[in-house]
N, C-alpha and C positions, 0 to 999 in steps of 0.2 A: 651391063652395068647393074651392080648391086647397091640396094639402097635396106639397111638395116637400121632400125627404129632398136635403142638401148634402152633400157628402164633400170635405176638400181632399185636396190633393196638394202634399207639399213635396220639394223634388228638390233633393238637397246636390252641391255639385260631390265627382265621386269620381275618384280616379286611380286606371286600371285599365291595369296593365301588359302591353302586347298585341306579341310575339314576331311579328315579320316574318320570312320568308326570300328571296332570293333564291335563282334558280334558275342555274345554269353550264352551260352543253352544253361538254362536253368532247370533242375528236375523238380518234377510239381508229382509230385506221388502221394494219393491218397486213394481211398475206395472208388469216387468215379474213374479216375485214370486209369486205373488199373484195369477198371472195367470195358473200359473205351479201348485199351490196351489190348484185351485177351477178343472183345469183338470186333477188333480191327485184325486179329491175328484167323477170326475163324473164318472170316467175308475171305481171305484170301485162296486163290488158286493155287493148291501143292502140288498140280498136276505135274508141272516140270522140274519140281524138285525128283520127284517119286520115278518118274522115268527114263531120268540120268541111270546112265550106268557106271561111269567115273565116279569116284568116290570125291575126289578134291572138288568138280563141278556140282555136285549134288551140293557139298557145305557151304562154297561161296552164293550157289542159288539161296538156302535157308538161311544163310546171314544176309542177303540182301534185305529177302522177306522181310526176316525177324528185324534188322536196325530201322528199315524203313517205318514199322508199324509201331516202335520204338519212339524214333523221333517225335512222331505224330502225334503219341499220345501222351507220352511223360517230359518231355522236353521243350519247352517253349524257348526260343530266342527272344533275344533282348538287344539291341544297340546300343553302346554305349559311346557315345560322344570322345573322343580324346580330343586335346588340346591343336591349334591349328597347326600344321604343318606348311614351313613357307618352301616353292619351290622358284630355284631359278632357272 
């Protein structure tokens, strides 16, 4: 003898107002950044760029390097609020 316990589930469509942002890098270049810039580029380790033997691995290592110390120093993010987004 089986004895089974049913439960439903009703699911209304609901609008739920969900706030997006966008994000803005904004470049701030001026004499400190720049400076922040070139001693964020010296503090770094070239050791694994320098003993790659692949050429295309050696560039994608020094662009990592070089965007990373990039961001950091000249580019500040910003949020920018858009308008709400309704989902259902």
């Amino acid at each position: 003898m089986l004895n089974h316990d049913a439960q439903l589930l009703k699911l209304e469509k609901t609008i739920v107002p969900i706030r997006e942002s966008t994000f803005c890098y904004v470049g701030n270049i001026n004499g400190c950044t720049i400076y922040e810039f070139k001693c964020k580029l010296s503090m770094e380790s070239w050791e694994d760029v320098f003993k790659e033997s692949d050429t295309n691995v050696t560039f994608n290592k020094f662009l990592n390097i070089y965007f990373k110390s990039l961001m950091f120093a000249l580019l500040k993010a910003y949020i920018i609020p858009s308008t709400d987004i309704t989902h259902v």
